[in-house]
N, C-alpha and C positions, 0 to 999 in steps of 0.2 A: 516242397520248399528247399529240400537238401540240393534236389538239381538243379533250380532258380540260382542259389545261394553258391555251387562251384560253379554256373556258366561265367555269373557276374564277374568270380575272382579270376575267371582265363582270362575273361575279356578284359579287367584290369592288368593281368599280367601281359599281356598282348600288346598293350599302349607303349607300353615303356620299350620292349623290341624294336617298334615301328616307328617309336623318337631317335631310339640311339640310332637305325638303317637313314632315320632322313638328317640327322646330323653329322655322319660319317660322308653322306653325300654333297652334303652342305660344303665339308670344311674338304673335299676331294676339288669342289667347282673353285671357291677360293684359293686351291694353292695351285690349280691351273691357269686363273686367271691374274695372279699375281707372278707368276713366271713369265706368262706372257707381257703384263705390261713392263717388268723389269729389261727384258729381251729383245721386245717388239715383233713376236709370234702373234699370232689371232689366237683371240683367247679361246679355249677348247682346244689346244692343240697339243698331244701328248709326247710327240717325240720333239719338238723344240729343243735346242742345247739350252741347259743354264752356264750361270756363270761361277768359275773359280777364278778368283783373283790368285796372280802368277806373275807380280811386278817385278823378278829378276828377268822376265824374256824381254820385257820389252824395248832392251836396245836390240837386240837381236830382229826384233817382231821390224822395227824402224829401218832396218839394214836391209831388208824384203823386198823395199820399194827403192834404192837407188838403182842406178844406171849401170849399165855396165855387166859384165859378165863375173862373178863371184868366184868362179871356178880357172879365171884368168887372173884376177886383181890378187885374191888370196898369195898366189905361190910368189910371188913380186915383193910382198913386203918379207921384211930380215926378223921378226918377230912372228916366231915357230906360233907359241902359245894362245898370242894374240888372235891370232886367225887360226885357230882349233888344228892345224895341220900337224898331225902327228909321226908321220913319215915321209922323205922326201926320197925317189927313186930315181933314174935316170929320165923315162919318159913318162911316169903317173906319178902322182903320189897319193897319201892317204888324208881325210880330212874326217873329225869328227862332226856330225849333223847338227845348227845349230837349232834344229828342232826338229829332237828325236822321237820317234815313237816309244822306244825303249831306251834306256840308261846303256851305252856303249855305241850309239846307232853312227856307224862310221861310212863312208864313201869313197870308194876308190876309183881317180879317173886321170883320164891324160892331162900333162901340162898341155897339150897341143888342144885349140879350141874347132871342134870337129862333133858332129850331132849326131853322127848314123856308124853302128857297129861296121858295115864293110868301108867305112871310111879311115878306121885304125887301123896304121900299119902293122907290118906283122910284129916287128918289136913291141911294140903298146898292148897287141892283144897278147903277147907273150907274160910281159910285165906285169899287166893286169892279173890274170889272172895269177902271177905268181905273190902280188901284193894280196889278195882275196886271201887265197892261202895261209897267208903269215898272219892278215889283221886277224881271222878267224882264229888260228893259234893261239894269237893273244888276248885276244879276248875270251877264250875257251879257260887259258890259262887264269885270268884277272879275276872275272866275273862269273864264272860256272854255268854261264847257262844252260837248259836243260834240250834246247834246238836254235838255230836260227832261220830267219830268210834273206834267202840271196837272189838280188835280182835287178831289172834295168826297166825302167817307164821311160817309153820313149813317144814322145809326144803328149800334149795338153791331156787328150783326151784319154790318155791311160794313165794320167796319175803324175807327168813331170812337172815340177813345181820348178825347175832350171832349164828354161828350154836353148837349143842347140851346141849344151856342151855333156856329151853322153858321160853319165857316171854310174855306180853297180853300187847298190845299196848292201848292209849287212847290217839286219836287226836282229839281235838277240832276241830268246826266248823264252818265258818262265813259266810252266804250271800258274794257271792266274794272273798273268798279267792281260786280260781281258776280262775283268768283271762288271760288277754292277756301273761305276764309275761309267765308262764308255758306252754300253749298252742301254742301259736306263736313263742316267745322264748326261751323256752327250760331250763329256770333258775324260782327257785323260792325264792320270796324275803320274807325273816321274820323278820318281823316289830320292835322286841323285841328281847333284848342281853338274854344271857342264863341267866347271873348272876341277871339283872332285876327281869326272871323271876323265876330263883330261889328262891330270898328273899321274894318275896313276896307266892309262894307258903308254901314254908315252915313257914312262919310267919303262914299261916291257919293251916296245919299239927300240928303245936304245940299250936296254941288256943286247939284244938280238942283233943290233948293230955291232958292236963291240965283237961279237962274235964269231960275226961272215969277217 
């Protein structure tokens, strides 16, 4: 009777295990298939992005789709700030990214509208990279990063988002600025408004001005 009497109580302890395993499964299908239909994924589908609403980019997000070359139009107008242009050189100047990977993510390229690295004079490659140098400076100075990346996509298919006007990217770097956020969520969050980090870059650009 004793062993009758503890099979019964596993097997009642057993039930409750194998609810809470199909209700965990349950409410795992429900928040895949609720991501999906907010998104328009197929439901079942695990790496799908969700959504963080980010309603200061999108004048920026809208500025994407006009005409015209961004990296011509920008240095034309007399309003530094406006158009994120933090340094203006002889033949390149500097612009901050208006969507950055990271808080500081700047661009340096010619005034001159030209697509292909042996297509820049020697002056512009000169220039260039003596601007790389300096933004790095300053931004080393500003924002402490711990590395960066420096580098150039050139064409669609390696990643340029501005095709036939070449520019050399410079994203800072932090211990964990790759987490769960981008990895498992598919959104990545930047900690810092552009204009924050405009003022303050350009506040070092023009010490360093003042300078030379």
């Amino acid at each position: 009777m004793r062993g009758k009497g503890g099979g019964g109580r596993a097997k009642k302890a057993a039930r409750p295990r194998a609810v809470r395993a199909n209700a965990t499964r349950a409410k795992a299908t429900r928040t895949k298939a609720a991501r999906a239909k907010t998104v328009g994924a197929p439901a079942g589908s695990l790496n799908w992005p969700g959504s963080l609403w980010s309603s200061w980019r999108m004048a920026y997000i809208l500025r994407a789709d006009e005409t015209g070359c961004v990296f011509c139009d920008k240095p034309r107008e007399p309003d530094n700030e406006a158009n994120l242009i933090l340094h203006r050189g002889r033949h390149a100047f500097v612009i901050l990214n208006a969507f950055p990977y990271n808080p500081g993510h700047v661009m340096v390229t010619p005034f001159r509208h030209v697509g292909g690295l042996g297509e820049l004079s020697p002056e512009e490659r000169l220039e260039i990279m003596d601007l790389l140098a300096l933004s790095h400076d300053v931004i080393e100075a500003e924002m402490h990063p711990q590395g960066a990346n420096v580098g150039v996509n050139l064409g669609r298919t390696a990643g340029a988002g501005i095709l036939g006007h070449i520019h050399v990217h410079i994203v800072p770097r932090w211990n964990g600025d790759t987490n769960f956020m981008p990895v498992i969520g598919q959104t990545k969050v930047i900690p810092e408004g552009l204009t924050e980090t405009y003022r303050k870059l350009r506040a070092a650009f023009a010490a360093r001005e003042g300078k030379g």
